[in-house]
N, C-alpha and C positions, 0 to 999 in steps of 0.2 A: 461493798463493791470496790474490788480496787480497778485501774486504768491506766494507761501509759500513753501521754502526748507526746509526738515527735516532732520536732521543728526542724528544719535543713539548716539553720543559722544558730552559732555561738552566743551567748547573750553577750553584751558588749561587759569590759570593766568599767566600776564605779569612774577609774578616771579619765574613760571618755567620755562617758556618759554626763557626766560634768560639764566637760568642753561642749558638748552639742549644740544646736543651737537651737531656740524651741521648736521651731520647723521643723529641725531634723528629729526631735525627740518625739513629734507628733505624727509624722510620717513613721517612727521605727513601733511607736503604739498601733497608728492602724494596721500595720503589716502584721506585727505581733498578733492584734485581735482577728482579723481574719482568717489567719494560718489554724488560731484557737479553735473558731466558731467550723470552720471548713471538716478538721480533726475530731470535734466533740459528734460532728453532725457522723461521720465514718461510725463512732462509735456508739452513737444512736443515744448520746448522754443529752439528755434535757436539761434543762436551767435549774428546772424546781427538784431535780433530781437530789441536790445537796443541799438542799434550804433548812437553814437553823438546825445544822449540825456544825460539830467541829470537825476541821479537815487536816489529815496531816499530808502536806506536799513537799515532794523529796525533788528538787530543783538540782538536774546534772548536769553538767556544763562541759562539753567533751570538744577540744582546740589544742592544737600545737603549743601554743603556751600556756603556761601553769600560774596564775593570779595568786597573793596573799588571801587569807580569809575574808577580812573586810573588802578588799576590793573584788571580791564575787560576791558577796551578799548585796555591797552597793549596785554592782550592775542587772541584778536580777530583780529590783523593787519594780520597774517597768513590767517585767512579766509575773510578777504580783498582783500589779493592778489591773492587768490585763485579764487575767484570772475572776478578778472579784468584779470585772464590768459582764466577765464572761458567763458571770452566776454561776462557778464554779466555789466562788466563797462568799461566806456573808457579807466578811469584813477583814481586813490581815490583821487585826489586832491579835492578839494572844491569848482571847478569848473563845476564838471561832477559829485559828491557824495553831497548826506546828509546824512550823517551817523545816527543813534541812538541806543545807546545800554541799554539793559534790561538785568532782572534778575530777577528770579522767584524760588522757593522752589522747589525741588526734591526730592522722597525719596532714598536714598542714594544707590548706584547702577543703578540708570535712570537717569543719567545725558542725557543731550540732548544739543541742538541746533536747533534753529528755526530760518529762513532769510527769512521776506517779503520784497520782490523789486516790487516798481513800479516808475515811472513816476514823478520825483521831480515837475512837473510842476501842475499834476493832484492832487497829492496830499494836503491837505486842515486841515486833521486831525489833532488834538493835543493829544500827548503821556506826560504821567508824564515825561520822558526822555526831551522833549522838552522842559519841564518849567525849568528844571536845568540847560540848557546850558547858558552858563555868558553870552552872549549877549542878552539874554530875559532876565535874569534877570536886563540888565540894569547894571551889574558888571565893563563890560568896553563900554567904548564911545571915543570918535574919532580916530586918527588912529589907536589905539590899533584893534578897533573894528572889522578893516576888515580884520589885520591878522588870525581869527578862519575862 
């Protein structure tokens, strides 16, 4: 089963997300998890629905400015965890997640967020995201390899 979450809101960059203050980083999780639980409830997805599978989630990040890689990965670990409070994932480790993150043009005041989850197992497709990650690329090979 695949699904698409829609959030009205950008995820922030890794480097504000940094500066926040924890307040504000706790106030932008409960918003996050509400917007989740309010979306999953539309799509009539249950908790236990994904329980001890692996999930692959395509995290899109759609805003007027365009982030480096790391600083959209860094900004998106909150709606990670939001995710895995949501019982949408076990756990983000990389044993239960395949992550993939995008980023798309907006015009400026419609920032958004877009989360497809399904089924690491079913899944088959190839995303431009998936040709940059260093182990397709071949970047790292042997032990290295299997710390990502």
């Amino acid at each position: 089963m695949t699904y698409t979450i829609r959030l009205p809101f950008a995820t922030p960059s890794q480097n504000q997300w940094d500066r926040y203050h924890w307040g504000r980083r706790a106030k932008w999780m409960k918003i996050a998890s509400e917007w989740l639980m309010v979306r999953l409830g539309e799509l009539g997805v249950s908790r236990e629905a994904n329980s001890n599978r692996k999930m692959r989630v395509v995290i899109r990040r759609y805003s007027s400015g365009q982030l480096d890689y790391a600083n959209l990965v860094g900004g998106c670990k909150g709606l990670v965890d939001c995710l895995r409070y949501a019982g949408i994932l076990v756990d983000d480790n990389p044993m239960w997640l395949e992550d993939i993150y995008e980023q798309a043009p907006a015009p400026r005041g419609e920032g958004r967020t877009e989360i497809e989850v399904s089924d690491a197992a079913a899944s088959t497709t190839t995303t431009e995201s998936d040709r940059r990650r260093p182990e397709q690329l071949g970047l790292l090979s042997g032990p290295q390899a299997g710390l990502l």
